[in-house]
C-alpha positions in Angstrom: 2.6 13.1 -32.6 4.9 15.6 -31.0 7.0 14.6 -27.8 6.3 17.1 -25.7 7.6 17.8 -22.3 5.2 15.8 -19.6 4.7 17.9 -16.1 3.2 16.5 -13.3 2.0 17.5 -9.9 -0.2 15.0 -7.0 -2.0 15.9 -4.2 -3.1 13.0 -2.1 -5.8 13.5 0.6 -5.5 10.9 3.2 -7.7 10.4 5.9 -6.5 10.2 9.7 -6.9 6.8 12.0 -7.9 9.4 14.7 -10.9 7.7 17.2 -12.6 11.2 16.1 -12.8 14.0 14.1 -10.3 17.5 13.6 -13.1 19.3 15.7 -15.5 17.8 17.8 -15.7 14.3 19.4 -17.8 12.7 16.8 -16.7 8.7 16.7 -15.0 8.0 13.4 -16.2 4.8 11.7 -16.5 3.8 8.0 -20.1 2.2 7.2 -21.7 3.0 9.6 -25.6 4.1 9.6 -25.6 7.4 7.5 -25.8 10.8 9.3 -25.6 8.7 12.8 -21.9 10.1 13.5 -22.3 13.9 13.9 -23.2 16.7 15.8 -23.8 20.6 15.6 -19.9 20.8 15.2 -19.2 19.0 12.3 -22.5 19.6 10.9 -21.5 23.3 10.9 -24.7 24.7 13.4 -24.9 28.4 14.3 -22.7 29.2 17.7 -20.4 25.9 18.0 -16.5 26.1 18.1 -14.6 24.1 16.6 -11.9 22.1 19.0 -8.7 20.8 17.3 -7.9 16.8 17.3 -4.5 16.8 19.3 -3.5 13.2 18.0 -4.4 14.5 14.4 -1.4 17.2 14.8 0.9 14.5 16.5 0.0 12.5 13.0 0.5 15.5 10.6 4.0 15.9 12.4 4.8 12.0 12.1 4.3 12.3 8.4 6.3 15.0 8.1 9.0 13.9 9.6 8.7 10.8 7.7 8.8 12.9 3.8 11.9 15.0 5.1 9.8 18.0 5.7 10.7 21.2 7.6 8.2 21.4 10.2 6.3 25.0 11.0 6.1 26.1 13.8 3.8 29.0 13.1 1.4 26.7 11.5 -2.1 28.0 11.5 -6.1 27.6 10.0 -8.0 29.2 7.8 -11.8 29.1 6.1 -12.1 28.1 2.2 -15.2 29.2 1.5 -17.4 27.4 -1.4 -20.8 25.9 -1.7 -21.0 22.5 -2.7 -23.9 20.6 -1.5 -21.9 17.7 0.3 -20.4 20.8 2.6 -23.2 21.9 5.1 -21.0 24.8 6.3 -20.7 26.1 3.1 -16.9 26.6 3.9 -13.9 24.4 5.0 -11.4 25.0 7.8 -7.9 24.0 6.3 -4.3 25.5 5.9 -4.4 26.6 3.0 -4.8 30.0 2.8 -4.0 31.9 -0.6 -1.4 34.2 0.3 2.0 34.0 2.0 0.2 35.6 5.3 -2.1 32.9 5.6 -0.5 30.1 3.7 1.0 28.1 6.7 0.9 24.7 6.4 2.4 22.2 9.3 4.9 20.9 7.1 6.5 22.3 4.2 9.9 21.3 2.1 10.3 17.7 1.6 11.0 15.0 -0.5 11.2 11.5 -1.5 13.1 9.6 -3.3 12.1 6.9 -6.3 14.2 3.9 -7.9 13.0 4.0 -11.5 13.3 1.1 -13.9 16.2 2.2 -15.6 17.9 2.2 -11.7 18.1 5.8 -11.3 17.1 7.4 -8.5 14.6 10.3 -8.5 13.7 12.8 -6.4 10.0 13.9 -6.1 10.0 17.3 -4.1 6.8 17.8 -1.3 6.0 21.4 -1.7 3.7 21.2 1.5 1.7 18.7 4.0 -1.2 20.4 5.2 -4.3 19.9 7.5 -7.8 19.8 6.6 -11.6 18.5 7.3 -13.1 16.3 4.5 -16.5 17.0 3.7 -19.2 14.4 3.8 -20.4 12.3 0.8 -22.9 11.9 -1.8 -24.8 8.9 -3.4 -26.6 9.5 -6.6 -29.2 7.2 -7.3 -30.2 5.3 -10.6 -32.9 8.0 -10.7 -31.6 11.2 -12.4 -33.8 13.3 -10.0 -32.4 11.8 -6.8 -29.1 12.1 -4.4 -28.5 11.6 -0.9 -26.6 12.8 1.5 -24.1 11.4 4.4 -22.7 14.1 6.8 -20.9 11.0 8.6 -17.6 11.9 6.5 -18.2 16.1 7.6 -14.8 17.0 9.8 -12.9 13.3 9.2 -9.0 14.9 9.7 -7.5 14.7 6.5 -3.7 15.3 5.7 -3.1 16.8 1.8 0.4 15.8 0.5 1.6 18.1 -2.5 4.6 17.4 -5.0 6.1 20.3 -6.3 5.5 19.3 -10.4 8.5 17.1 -10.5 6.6 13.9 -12.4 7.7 13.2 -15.6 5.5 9.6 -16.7 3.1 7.7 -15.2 5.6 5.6 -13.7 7.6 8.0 -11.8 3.1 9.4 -10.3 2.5 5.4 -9.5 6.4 4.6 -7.8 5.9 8.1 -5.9 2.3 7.0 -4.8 3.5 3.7 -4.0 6.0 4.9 -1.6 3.9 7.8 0.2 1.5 4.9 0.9 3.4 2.7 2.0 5.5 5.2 4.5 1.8 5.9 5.5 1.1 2.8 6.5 4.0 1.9 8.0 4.0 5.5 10.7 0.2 3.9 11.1 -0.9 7.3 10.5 -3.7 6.2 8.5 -4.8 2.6 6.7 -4.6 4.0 3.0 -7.3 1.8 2.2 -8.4 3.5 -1.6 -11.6 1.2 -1.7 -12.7 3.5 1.5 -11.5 6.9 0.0 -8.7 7.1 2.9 -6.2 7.5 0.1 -7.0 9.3 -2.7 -5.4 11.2 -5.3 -5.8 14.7 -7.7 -3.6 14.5 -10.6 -2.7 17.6 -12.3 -1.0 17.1 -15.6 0.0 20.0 -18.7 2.3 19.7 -21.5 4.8 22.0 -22.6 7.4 22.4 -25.7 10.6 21.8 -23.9 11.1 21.8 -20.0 13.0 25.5 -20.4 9.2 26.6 -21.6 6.8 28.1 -19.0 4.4 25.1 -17.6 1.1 25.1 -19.9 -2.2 25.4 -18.3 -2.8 22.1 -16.1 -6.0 19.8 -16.3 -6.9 18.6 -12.8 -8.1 15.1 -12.2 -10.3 14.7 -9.3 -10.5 12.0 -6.2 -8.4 9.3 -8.2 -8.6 6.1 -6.0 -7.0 3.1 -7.6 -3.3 2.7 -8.9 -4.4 1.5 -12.1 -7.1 4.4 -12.6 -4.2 7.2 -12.7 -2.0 5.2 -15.2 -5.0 5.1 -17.4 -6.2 8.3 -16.8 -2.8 9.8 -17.4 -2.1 8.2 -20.7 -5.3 9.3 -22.1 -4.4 12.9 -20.6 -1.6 12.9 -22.5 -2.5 11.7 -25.5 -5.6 14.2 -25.5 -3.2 17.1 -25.0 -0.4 16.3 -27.7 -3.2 16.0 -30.2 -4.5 19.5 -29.0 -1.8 21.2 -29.1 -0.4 19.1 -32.2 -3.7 20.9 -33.6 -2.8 24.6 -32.1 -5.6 24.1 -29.8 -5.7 25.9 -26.2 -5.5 23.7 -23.7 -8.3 24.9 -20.6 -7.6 25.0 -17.0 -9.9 22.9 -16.2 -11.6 19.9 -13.6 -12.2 16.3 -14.8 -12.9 13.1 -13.7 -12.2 9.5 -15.1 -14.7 7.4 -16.6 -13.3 3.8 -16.3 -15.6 2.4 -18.8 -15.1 4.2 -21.4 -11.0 5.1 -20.4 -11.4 8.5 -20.9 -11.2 11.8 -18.6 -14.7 13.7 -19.0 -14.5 17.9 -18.2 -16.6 18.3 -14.3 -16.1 22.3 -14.2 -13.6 25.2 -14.7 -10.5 25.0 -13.0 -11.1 27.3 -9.4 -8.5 29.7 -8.4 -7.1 31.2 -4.7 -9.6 34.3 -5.0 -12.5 31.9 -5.9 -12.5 30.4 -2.1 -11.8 34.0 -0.1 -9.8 32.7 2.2 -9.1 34.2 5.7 -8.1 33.2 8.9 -10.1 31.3 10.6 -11.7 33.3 13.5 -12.7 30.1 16.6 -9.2 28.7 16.5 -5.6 30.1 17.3 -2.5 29.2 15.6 -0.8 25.6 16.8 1.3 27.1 18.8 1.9 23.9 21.2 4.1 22.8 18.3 8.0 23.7 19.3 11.0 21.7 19.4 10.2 19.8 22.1 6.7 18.5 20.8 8.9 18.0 17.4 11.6 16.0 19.3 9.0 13.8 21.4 7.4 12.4 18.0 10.7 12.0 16.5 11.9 9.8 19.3 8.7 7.2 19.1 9.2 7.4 15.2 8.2 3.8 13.9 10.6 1.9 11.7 10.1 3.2 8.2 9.7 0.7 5.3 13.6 1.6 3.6 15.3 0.8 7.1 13.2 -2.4 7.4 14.2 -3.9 4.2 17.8 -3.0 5.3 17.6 -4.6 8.2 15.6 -7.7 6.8 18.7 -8.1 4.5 21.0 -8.4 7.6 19.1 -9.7 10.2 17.2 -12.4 8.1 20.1 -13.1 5.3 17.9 -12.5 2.9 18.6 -11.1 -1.0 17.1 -8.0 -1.8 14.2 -9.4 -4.0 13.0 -11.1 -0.9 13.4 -7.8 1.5 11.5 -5.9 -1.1 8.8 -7.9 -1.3 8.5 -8.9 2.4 8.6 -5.3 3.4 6.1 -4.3 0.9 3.3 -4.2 3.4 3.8 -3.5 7.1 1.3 -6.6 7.8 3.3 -9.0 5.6 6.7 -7.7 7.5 5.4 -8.0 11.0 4.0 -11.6 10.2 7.2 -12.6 8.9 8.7 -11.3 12.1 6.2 -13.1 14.2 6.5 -16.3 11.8 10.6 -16.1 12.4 10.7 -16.1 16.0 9.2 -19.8 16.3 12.3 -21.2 13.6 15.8 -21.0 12.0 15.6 -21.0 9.0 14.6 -17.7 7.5 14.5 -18.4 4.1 12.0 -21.3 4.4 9.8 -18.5 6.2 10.3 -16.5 3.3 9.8 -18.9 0.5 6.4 -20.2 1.9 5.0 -16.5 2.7 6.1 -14.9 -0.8 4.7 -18.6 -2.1 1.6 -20.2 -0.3 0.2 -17.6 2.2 0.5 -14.5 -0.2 -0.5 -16.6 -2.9 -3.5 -17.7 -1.0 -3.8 -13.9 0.2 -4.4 -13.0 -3.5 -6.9 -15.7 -4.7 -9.0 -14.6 -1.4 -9.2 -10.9 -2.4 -7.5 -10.3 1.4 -5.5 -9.0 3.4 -3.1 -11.2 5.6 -3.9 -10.8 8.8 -7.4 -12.1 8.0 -5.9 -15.8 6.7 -6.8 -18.6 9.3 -3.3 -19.7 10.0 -2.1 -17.1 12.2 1.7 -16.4 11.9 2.3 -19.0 15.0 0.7 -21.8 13.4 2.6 -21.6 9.8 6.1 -21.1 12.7 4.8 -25.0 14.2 4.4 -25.9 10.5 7.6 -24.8 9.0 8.7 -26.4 12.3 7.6 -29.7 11.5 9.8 -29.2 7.9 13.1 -28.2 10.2 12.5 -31.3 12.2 12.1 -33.2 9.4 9.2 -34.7 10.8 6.8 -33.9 7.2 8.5 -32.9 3.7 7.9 -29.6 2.0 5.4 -31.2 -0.1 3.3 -32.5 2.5 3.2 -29.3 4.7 1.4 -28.0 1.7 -1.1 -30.2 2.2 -1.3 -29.3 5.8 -0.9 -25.8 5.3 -4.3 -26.4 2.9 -6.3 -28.3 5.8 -5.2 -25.5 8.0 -7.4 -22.6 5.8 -10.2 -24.5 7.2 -8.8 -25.8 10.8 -7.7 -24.7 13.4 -5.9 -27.9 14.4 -2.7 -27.7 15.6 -0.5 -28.6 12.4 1.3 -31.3 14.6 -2.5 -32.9 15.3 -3.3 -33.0 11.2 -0.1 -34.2 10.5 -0.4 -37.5 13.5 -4.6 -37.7 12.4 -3.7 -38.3 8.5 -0.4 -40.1 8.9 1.6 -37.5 6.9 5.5 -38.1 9.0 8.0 -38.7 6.6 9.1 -42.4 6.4 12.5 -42.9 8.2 12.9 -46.6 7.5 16.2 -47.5 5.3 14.8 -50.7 4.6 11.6 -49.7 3.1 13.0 -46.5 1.4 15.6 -49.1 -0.1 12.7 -51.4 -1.7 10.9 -48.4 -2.7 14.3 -46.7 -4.7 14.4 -50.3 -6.5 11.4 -50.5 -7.6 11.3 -47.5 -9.2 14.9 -48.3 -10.7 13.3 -51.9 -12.1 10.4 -49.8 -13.4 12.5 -47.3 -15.5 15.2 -49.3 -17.3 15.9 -47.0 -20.2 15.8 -44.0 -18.1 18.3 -46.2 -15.9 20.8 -46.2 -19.2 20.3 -42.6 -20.6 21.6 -41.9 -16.4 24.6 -44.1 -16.5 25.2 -42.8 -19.9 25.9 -39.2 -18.9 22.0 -37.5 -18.5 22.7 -36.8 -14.4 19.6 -34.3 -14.8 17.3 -37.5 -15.2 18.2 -37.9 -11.2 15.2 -35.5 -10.6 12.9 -37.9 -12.7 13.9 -41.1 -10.4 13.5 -38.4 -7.3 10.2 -37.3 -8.5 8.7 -40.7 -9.2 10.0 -42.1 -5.2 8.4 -39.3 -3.8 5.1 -40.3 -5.6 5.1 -43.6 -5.1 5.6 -42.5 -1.0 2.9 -40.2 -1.2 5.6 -37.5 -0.6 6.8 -39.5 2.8 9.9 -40.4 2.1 12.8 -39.1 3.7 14.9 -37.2 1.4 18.1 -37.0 3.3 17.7 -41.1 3.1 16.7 -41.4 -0.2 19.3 -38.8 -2.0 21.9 -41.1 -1.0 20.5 -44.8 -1.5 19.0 -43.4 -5.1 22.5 -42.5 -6.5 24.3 -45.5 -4.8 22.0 -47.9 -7.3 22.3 -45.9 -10.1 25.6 -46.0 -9.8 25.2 -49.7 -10.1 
């Protein structure tokens, strides 16, 4: 197959943390009862006017502040006008708007920047941030014949992040998406939860000849939430087209969706254009015109700590390599209950080691998130504790940390309840180290002979036969005085 050149553009829709909705005071909530959270507003009733969500702009301004965009000024709404049945106004306010006039996005001309595997650093261009409602939803029964309809979704404040078509692979779409939710996150402009739609992404993808060609006509891929989904998607996409146009075929403009069980993209409609939606400027709501330098400045100045400065400062603050700052710094929940788990001790790295280790490990097998695991980040500070005091070893606070999952005894309380301190007493530590030595008289040789590595062996078989209780600073010592002989 031909290698052609691979052009790719995102659009991400991700919905606001707002308490309500862009234009009316409807309570937002996922689950809830359907069509419990509306009113004439958002359900688009003859005579209402729409209010704008004030928080909602402060948020669209965060985020672009936060992707290195210019911020407009003269940002302002408009209708798109189509008639899909999960849209009871038969139109959507937004800022998109067709032509330069009314094409006036809040923020416009940003970027960020990806570390790709190779270590080279690419930069992914934001053609615009705009502001928009999201419509409401529909559930299709097993039934052919039957669908319902939710208007609880109708006017949730959604943010649309466009790339200009700077993607080149399915690695540079998933690093770029990676990031955007993460900085997302991290601003706390939204929870980019994909399993509830609030991050969700349309992948447009053409081929072309060389990259000095004009772009080829794009195939859309519609309301992609899942990571692995898009990588799929887009190396079937890719695939399909080379063959296509390996075969002279024209590729369509055109709508699809992705059929996970099968791993293919199945055609949804033709591709829309501007004219299709008739856009013009929304006639119950002025331009934004609050937001000025000032308003700018203000949100600037209570800007949270963005993920790349975090692991920078992790690095310093916390002496920690940059594998660990990357991974710790990953999620703003895992970094803020390392921070919490740090103030209780000293020693950073053992925070980091059992969080990257047990908790996240545990984190995993649950199918959670971490600040739903029972031990809080104060109780795994008094356990790590407990391992700085030298009061249990490492491999008994794992056993600790287990009975914590289910307790919420103080890790001090389990450890005095099971007997679990460490054993302190030379004289029995001494009797133990000999017995093991008696035990293992060829190992014993192969030691004195030159095999140091089999010290590990003699370590691993004391600490059994203490039930891990044995002091190791105690141990360490007496063990290589008797094998010395």
């Amino acid at each position: 197959m031909t290698a052609y050149d691979i052009v790719i553009g995102l659009e991400v829709h991700s919905q606001l943390s707002t308490k309500s909705k862009l234009f009316c005071g409807c309570k937002l909530e996922f689950g809830a009862e359907p069509n419990t959270l509306v009113c004439p507003v958002c359900l688009g009733m003859p005579g209402v006017l729409p209010v704008p969500n004030r928080q909602a702009i402060e948020y669209a301004v965060r985020l672009g502040l936060a992707t290195n965009c210019e911020i407009n000024q003269n940002a302002m709404w408009t209708r798109k006008n189509y008639f899909y049945p999960d849209s009871p106004k038969g139109y959507q306010i937004t800022q998109q708007g067709g032509t330069p006039e009314y094409d006036q996005p809040i923020c416009q001309k940003g970027f960020l920047e990806v570390t790709l595997k190779n270590g080279d650093v690419k930069r992914i261009r934001i053609n615009r941030i705009h502001m928009e409602e999201d419509a409401g939803k529909l559930t299709h029964d097993l039934s052919p014949t039957e669908s319902h309809f939710d208007a609880n979704r109708c006017g949730t404040p959604l943010l649309e992040i466009v790339t200009e078509p700077d993607l080149k692979s399915s690695e540079e779409a998933l690093l770029y998406l990676e990031k955007l939710k993460q900085i997302i996150e991290y601003i706390e402009v939204s929870d980019a939860n994909m399993e509830k739609g609030n991050f969700r992404c349309d992948v447009n993808i053409s081929l072309r000849e060389t990259e000095n060609d004009p772009l080829g006509s794009k195939v859309e891929m519609k309301n992609m939430n899942s990571f692995s989904n898009i990588e799929k998607a887009l190396h079937f996409e890719i695939e399909n087209q080379t063959i296509a146009l390996d075969d002279k075929q024209v590729i369509e403009q055109v709508t699809k969706r992705y059929d996970p069980n099968k791993d293919v993209t199945v055609p949804m409609r033709s591709k829309e254009a501007a004219q299709d939606y008739r856009y013009f400027p929304e006639p119950d709501l002025l331009k934004i015109n609050f937001v000025d330098d000032a308003f700018i400045e203000k949100i600037r100045a209570t800007m949270p700590e963005l993920p790349e400065a975090r692991r920078h400062r992790f690095a310093g603050d916390y002496n920690l390599n940059e594998y660990d700052s990357q991974v710790l710094t990953a999620e703003k929940k895992i970094a803020d209950y390392f921070e919490e788990v740090c103030k209780g001790i000293t020693q950073y790295k053992l925070a980091a080691n059992w969080i990257m280790g047990e908790v996240l490990r545990v984190v995993k097998e649950t199918d959670s998130s971490i600040d739903e695991l029972p031990v809080q980040s104060h109780r795994l500070a008094e356990l790590l504790k407990l391992i700085e005091d030298k009061v249990i070893s490492g491999k008994i606070a794992k056993q600790v940390f287990q009975e914590m999952l289910t307790s919420q005894e103080n890790p001090a309380d389990i450890v005095d309840k099971k007997g679990l301190k460490v054993v302190a007493d030379e004289g029995a530590i001494e009797k133990l180290v000999l017995e093991v030595i008696e035990k293992n008289p060829n190992q014993v040789a192969e030691y004195r002979e030159g095999k140091t590595k089999l010290f590990g062996f003699f370590m691993g078989q004391i600490m059994k036969a203490s039930q891990g209780k044995a002091s190791t600073d105690i141990v360490t010592p007496l063990l290589r005085e008797k094998l010395a002989g």
